[in-house]
mmCIF file of the N, C-alpha and C atoms, coordinates in Angstrom:
data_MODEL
# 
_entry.id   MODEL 
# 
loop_
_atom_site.group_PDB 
_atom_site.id 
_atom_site.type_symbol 
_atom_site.label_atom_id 
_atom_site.label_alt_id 
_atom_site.label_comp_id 
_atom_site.label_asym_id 
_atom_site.label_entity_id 
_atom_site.label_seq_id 
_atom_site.pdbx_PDB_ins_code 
_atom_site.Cartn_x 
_atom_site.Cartn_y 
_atom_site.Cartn_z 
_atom_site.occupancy 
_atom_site.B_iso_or_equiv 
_atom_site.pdbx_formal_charge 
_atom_site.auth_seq_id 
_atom_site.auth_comp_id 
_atom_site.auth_asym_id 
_atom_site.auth_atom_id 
_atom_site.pdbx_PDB_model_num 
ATOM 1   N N  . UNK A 1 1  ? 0.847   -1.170 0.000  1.00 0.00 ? 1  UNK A N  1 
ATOM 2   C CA . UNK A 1 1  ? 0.000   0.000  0.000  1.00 0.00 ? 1  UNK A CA 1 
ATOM 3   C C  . UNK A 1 1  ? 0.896   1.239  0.000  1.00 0.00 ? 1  UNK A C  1 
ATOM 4   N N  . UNK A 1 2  ? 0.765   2.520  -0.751 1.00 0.00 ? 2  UNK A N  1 
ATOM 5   C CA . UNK A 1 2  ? 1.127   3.128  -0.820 1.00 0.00 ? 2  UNK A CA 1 
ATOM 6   C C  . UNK A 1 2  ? 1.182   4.387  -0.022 1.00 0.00 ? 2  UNK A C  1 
ATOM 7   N N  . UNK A 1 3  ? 2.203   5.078  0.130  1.00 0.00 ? 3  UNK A N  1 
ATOM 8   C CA . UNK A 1 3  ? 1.533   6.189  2.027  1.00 0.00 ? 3  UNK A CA 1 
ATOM 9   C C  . UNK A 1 3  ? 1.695   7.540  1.259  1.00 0.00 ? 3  UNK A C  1 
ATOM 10  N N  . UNK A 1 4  ? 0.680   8.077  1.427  1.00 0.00 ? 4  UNK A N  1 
ATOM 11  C CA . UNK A 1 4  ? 0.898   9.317  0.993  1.00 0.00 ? 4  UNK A CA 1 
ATOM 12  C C  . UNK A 1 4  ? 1.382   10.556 1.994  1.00 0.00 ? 4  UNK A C  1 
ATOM 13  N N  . UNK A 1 5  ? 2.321   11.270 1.468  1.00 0.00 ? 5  UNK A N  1 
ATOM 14  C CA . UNK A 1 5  ? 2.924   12.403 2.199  1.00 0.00 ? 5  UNK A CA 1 
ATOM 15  C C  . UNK A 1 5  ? 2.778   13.583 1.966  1.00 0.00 ? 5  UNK A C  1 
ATOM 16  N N  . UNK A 1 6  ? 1.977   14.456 2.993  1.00 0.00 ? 6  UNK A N  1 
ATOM 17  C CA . UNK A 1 6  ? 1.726   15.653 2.585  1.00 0.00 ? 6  UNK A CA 1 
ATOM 18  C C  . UNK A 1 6  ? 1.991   16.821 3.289  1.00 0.00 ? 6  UNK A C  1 
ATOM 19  N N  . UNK A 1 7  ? 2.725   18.056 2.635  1.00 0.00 ? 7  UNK A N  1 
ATOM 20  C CA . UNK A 1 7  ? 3.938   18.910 3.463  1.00 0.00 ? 7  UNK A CA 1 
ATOM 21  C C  . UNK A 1 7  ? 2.544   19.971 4.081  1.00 0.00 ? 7  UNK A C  1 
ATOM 22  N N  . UNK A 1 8  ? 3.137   20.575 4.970  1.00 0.00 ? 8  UNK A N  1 
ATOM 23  C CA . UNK A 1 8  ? 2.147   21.765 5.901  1.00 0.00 ? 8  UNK A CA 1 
ATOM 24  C C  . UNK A 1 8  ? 1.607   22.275 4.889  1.00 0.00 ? 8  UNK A C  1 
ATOM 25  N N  . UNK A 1 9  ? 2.382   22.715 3.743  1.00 0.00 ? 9  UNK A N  1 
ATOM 26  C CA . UNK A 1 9  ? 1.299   23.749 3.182  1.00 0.00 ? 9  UNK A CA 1 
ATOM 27  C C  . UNK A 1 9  ? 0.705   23.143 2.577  1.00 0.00 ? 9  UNK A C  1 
ATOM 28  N N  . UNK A 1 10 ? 0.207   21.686 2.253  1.00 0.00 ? 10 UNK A N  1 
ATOM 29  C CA . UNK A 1 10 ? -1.337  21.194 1.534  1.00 0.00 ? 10 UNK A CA 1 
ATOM 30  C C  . UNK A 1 10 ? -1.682  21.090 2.335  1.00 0.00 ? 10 UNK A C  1 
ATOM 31  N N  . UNK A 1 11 ? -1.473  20.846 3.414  1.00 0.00 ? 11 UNK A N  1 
ATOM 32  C CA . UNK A 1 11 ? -2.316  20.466 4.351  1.00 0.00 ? 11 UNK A CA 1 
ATOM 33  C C  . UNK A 1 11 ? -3.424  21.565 4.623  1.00 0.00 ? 11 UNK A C  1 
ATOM 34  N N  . UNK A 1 12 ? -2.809  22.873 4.794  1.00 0.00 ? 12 UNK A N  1 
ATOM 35  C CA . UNK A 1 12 ? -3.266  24.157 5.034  1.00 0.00 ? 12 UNK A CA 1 
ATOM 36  C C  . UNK A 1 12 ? -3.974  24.336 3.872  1.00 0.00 ? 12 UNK A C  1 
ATOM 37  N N  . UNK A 1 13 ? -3.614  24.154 2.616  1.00 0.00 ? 13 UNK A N  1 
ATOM 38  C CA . UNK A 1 13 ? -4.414  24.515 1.398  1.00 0.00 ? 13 UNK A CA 1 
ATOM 39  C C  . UNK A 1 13 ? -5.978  23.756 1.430  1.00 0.00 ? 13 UNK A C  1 
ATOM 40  N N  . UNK A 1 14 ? -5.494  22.191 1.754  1.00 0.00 ? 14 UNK A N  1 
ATOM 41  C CA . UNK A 1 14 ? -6.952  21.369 2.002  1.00 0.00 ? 14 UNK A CA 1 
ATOM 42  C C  . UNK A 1 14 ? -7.563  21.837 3.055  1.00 0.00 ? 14 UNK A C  1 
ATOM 43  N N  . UNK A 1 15 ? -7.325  21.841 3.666  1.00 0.00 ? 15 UNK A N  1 
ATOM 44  C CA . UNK A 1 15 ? -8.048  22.321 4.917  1.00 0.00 ? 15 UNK A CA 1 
ATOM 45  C C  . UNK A 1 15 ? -8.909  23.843 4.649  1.00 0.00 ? 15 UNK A C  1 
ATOM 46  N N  . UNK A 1 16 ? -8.128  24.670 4.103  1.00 0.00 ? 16 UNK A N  1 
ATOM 47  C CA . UNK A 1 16 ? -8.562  25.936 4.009  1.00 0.00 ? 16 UNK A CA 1 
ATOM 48  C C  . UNK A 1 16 ? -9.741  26.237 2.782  1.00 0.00 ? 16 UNK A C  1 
ATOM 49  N N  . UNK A 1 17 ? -9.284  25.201 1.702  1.00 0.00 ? 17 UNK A N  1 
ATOM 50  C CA . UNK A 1 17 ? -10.012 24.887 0.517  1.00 0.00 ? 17 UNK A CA 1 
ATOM 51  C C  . UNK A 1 17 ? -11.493 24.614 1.215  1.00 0.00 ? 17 UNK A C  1 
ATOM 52  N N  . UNK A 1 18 ? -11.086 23.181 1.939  1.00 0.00 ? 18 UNK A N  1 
ATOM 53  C CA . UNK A 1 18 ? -12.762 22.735 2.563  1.00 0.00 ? 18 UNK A CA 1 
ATOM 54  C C  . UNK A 1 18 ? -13.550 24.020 3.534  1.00 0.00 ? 18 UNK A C  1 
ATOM 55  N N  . UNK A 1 19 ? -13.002 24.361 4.284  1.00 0.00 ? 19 UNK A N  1 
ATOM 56  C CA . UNK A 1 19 ? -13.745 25.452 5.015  1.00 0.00 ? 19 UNK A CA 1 
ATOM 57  C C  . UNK A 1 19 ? -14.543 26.704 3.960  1.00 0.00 ? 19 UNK A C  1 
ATOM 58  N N  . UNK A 1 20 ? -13.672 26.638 3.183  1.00 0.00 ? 20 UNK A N  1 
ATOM 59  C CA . UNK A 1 20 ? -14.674 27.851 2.120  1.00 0.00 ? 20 UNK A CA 1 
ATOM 60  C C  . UNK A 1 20 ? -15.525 26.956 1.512  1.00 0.00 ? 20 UNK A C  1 
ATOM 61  N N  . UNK A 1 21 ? -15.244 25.837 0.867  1.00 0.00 ? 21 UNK A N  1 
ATOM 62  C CA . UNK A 1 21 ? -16.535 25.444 0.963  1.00 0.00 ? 21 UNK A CA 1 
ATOM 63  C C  . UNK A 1 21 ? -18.165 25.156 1.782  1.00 0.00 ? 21 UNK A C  1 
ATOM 64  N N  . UNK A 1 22 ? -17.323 24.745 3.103  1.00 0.00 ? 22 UNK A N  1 
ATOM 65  C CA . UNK A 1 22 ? -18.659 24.615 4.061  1.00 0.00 ? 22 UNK A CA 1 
ATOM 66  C C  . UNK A 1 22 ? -19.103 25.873 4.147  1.00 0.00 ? 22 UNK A C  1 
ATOM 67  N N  . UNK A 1 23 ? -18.450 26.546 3.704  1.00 0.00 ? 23 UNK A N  1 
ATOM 68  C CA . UNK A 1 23 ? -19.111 28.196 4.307  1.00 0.00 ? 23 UNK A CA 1 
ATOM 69  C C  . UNK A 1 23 ? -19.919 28.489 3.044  1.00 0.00 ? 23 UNK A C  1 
ATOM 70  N N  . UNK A 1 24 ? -19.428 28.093 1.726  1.00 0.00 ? 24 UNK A N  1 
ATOM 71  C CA . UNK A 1 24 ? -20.173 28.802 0.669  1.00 0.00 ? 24 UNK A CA 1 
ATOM 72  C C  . UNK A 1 24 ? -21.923 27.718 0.276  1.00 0.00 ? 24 UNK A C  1 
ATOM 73  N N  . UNK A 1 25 ? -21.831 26.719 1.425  1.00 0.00 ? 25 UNK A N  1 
ATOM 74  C CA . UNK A 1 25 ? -22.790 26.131 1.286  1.00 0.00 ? 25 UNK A CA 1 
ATOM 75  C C  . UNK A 1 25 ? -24.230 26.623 2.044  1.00 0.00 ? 25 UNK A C  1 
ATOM 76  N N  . UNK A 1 26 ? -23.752 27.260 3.096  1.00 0.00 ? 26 UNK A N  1 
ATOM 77  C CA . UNK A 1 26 ? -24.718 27.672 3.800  1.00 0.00 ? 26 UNK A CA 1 
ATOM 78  C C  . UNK A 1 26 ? -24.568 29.294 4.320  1.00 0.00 ? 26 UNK A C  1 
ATOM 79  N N  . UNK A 1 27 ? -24.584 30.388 3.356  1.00 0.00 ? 27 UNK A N  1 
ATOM 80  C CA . UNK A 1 27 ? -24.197 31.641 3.263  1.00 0.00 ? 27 UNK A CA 1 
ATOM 81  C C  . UNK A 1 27 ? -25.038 32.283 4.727  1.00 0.00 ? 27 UNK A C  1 
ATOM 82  N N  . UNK A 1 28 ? -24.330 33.033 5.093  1.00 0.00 ? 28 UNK A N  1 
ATOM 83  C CA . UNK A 1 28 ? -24.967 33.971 6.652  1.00 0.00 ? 28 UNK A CA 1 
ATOM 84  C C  . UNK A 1 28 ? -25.502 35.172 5.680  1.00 0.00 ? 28 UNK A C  1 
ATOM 85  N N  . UNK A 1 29 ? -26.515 35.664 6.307  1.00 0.00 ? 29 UNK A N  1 
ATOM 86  C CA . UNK A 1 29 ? -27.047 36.543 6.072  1.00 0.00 ? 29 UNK A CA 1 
ATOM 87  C C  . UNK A 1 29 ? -25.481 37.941 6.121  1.00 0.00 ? 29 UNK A C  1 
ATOM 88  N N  . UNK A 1 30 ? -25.764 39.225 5.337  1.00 0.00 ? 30 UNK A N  1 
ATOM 89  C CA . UNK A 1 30 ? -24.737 40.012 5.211  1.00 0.00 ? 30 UNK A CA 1 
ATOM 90  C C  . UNK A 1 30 ? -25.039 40.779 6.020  1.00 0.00 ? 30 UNK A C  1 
ATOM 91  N N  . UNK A 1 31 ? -24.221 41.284 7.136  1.00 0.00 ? 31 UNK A N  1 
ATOM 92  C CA . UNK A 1 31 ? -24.557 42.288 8.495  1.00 0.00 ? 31 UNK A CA 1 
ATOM 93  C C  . UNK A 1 31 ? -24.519 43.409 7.797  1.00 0.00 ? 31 UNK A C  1 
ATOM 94  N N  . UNK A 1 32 ? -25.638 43.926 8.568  1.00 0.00 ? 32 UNK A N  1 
ATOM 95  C CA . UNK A 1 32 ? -26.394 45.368 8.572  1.00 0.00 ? 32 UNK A CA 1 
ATOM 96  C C  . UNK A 1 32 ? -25.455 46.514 9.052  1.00 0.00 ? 32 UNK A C  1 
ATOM 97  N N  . UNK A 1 33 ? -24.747 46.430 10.098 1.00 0.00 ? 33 UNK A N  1 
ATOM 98  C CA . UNK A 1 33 ? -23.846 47.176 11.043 1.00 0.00 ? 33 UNK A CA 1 
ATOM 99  C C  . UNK A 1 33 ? -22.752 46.891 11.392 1.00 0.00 ? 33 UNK A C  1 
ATOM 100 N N  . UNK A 1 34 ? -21.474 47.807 11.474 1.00 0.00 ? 34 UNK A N  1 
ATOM 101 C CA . UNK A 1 34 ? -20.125 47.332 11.903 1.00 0.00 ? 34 UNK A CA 1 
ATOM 102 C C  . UNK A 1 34 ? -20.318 46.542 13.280 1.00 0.00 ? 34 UNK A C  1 
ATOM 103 N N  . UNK A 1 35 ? -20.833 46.438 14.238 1.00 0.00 ? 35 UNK A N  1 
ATOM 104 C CA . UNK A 1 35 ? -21.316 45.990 15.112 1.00 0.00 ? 35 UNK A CA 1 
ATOM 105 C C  . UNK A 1 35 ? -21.465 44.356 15.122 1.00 0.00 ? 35 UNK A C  1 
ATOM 106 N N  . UNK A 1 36 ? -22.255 44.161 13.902 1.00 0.00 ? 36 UNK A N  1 
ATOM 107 C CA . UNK A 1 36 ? -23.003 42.988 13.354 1.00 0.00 ? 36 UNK A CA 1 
ATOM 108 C C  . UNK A 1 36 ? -21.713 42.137 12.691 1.00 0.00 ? 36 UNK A C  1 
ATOM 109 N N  . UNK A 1 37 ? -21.030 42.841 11.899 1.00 0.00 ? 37 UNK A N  1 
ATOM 110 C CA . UNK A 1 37 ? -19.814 42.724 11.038 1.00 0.00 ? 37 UNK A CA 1 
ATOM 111 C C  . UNK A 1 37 ? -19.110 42.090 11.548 1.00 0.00 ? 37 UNK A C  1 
ATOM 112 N N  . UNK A 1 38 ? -18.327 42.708 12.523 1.00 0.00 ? 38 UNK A N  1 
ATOM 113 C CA . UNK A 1 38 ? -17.252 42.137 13.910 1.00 0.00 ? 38 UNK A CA 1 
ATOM 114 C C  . UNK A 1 38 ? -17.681 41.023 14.569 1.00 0.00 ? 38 UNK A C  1 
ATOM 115 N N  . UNK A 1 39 ? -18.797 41.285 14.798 1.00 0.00 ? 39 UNK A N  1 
ATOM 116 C CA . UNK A 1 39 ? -19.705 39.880 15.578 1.00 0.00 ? 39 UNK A CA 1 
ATOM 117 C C  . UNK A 1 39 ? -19.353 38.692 14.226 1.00 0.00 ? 39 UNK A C  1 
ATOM 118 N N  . UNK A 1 40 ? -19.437 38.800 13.075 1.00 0.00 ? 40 UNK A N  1 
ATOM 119 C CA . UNK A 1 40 ? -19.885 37.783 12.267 1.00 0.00 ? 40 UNK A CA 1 
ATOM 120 C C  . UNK A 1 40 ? -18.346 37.204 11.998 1.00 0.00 ? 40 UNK A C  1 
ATOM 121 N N  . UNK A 1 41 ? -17.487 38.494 12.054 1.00 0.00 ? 41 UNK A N  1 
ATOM 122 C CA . UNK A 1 41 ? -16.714 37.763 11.492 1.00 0.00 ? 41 UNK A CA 1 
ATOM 123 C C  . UNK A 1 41 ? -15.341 37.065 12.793 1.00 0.00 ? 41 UNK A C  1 
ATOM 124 N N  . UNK A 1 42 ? -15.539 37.658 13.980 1.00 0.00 ? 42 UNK A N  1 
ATOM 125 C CA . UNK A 1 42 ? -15.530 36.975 15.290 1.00 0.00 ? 42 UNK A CA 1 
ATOM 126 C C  . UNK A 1 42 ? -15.754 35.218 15.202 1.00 0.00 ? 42 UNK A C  1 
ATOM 127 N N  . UNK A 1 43 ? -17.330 35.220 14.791 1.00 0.00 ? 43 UNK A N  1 
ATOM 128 C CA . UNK A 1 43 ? -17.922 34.052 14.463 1.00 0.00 ? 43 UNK A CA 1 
ATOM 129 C C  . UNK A 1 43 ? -17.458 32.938 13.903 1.00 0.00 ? 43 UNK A C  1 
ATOM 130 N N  . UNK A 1 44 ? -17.041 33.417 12.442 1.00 0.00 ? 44 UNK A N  1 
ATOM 131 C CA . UNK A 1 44 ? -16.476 32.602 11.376 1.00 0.00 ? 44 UNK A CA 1 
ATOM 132 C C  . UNK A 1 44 ? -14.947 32.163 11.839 1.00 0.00 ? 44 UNK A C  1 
ATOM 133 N N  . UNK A 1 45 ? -14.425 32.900 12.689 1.00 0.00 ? 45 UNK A N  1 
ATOM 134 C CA . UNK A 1 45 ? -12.627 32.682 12.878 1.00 0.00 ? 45 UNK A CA 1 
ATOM 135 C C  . UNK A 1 45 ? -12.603 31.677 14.210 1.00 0.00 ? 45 UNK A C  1 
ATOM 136 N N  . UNK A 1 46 ? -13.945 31.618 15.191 1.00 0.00 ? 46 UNK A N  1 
ATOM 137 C CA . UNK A 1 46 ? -14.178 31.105 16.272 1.00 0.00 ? 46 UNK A CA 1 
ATOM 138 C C  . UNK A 1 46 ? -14.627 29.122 15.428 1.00 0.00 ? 46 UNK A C  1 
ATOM 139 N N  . UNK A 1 47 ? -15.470 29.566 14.685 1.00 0.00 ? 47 UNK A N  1 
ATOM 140 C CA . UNK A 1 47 ? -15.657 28.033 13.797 1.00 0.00 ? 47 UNK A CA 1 
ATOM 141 C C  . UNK A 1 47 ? -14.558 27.720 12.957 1.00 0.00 ? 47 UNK A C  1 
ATOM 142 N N  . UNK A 1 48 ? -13.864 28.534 12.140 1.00 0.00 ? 48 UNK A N  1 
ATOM 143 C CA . UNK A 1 48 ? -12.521 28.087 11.789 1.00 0.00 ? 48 UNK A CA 1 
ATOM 144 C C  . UNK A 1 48 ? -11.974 27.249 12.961 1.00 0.00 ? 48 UNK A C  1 
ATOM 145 N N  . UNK A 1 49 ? -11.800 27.753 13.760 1.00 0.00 ? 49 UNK A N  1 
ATOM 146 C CA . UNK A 1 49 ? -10.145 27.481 14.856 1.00 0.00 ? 49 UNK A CA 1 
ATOM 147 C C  . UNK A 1 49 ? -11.383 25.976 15.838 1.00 0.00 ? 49 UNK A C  1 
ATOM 148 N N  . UNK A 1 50 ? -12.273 25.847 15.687 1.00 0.00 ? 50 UNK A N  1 
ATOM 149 C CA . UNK A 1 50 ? -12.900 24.712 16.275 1.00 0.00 ? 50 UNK A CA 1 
ATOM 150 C C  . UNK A 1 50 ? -12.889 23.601 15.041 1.00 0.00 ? 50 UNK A C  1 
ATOM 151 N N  . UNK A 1 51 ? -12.767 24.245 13.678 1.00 0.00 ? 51 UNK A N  1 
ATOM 152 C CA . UNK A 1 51 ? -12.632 22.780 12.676 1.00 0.00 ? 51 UNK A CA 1 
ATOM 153 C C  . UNK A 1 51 ? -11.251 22.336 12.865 1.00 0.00 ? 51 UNK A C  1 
ATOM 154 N N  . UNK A 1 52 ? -9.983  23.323 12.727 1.00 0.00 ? 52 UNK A N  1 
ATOM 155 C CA . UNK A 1 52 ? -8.813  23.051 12.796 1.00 0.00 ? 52 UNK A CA 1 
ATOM 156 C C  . UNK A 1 52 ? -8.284  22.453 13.934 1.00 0.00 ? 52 UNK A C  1 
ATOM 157 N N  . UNK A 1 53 ? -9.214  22.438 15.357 1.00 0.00 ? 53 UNK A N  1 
ATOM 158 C CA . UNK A 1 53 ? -8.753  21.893 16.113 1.00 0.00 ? 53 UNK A CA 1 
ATOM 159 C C  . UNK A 1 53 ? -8.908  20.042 15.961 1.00 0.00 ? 53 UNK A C  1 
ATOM 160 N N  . UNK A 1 54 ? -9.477  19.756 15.365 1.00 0.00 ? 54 UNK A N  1 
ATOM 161 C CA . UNK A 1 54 ? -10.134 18.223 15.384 1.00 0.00 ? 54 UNK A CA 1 
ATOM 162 C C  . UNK A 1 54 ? -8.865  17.886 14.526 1.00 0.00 ? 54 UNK A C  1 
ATOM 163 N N  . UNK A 1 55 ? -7.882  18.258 13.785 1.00 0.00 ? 55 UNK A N  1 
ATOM 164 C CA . UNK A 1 55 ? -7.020  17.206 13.754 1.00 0.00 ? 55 UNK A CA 1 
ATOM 165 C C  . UNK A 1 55 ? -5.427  17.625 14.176 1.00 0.00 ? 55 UNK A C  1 
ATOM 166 N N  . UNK A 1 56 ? -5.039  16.574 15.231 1.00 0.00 ? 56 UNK A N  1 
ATOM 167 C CA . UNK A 1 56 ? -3.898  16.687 15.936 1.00 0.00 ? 56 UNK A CA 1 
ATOM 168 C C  . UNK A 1 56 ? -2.703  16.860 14.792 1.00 0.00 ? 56 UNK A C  1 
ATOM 169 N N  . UNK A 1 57 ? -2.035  17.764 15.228 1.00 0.00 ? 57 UNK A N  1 
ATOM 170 C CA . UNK A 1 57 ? -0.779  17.509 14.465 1.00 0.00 ? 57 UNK A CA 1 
ATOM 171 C C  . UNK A 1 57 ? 0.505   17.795 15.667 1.00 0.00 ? 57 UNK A C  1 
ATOM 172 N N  . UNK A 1 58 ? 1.256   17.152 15.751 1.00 0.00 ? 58 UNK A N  1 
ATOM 173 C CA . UNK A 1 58 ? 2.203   16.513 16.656 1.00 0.00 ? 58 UNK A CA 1 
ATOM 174 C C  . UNK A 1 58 ? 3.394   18.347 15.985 1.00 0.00 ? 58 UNK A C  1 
ATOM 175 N N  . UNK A 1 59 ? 4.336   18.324 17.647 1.00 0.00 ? 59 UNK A N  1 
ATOM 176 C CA . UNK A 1 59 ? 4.809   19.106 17.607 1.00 0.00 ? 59 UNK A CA 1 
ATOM 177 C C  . UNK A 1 59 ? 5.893   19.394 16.489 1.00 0.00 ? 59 UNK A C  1 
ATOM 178 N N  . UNK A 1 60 ? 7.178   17.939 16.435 1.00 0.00 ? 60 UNK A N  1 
ATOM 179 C CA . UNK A 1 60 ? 7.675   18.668 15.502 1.00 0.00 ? 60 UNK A CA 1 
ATOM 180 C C  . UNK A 1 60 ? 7.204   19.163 13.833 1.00 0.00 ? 60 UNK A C  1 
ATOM 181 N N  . UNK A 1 61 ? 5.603   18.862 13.151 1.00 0.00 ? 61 UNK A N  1 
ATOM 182 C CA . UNK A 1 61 ? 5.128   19.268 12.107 1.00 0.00 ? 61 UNK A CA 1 
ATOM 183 C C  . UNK A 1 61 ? 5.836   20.571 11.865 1.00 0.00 ? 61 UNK A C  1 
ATOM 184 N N  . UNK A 1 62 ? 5.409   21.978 12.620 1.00 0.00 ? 62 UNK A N  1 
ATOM 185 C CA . UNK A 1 62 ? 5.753   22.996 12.112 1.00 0.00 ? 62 UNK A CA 1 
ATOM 186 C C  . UNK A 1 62 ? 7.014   23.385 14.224 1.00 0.00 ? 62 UNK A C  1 
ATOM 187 N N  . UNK A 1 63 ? 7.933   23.340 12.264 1.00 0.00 ? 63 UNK A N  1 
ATOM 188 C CA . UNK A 1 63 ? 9.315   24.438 13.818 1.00 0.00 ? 63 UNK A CA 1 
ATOM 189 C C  . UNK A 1 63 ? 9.107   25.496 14.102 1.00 0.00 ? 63 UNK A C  1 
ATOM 190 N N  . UNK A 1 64 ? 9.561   25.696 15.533 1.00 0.00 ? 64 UNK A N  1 
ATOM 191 C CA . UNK A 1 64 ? 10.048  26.984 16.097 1.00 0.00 ? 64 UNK A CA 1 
ATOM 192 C C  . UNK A 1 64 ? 10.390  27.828 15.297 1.00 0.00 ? 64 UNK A C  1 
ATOM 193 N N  . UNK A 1 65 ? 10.080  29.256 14.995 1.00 0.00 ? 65 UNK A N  1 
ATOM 194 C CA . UNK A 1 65 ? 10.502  30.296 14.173 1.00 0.00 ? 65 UNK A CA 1 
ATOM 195 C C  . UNK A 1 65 ? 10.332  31.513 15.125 1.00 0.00 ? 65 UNK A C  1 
ATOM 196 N N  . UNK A 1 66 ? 11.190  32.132 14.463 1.00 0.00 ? 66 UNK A N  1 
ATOM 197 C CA . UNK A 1 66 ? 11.208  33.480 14.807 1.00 0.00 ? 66 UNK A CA 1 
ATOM 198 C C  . UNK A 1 66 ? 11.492  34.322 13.930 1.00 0.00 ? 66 UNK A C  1 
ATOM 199 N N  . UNK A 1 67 ? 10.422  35.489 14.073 1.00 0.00 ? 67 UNK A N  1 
ATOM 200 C CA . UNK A 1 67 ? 10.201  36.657 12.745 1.00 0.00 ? 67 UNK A CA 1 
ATOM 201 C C  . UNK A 1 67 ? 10.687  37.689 12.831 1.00 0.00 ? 67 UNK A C  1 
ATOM 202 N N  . UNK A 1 68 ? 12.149  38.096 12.434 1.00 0.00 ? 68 UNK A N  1 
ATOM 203 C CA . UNK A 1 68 ? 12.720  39.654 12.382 1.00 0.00 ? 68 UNK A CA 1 
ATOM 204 C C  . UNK A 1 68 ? 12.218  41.075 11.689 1.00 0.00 ? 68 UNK A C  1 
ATOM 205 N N  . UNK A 1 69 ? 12.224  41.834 12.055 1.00 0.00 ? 69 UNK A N  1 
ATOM 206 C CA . UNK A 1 69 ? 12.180  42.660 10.893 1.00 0.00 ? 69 UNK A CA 1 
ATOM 207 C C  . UNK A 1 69 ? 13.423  43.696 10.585 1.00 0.00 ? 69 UNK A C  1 
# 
């Protein structure tokens, strides 16, 4: 059987691919108010980070970095 290997960034691409889909399946109404806006999009980053949590990825996947400028 053959094992397939796939680097962080498909992983991130599939992953990110499917979420726009689930989202473009069942569209939210478009907020009325910046108020509404923030709330919604609060929302969407709160259900992002609860899909991404369901699959483990073990520490050494992505290294330690540090960002200079």
């Amino acid at each position: 059987m053959a094992t397939i290997k796939l680097t962080r960034r498909e992983i991130a691409t599939a992953l990110s691919v499917s979420a726009v889909l689930r989202a473009q399946t069942a569209p939210a109404p478009l907020p009325q108010n910046p108020e509404e806006e923030l709330k919604a999009a609060r929302d969407s980053i709160r259900q992002n980070s609860e899909q991404l949590a369901k699959f483990p990825l073990p520490m050494s996947t992505e290294p330690a970095t540090r960002f200079k400028a």
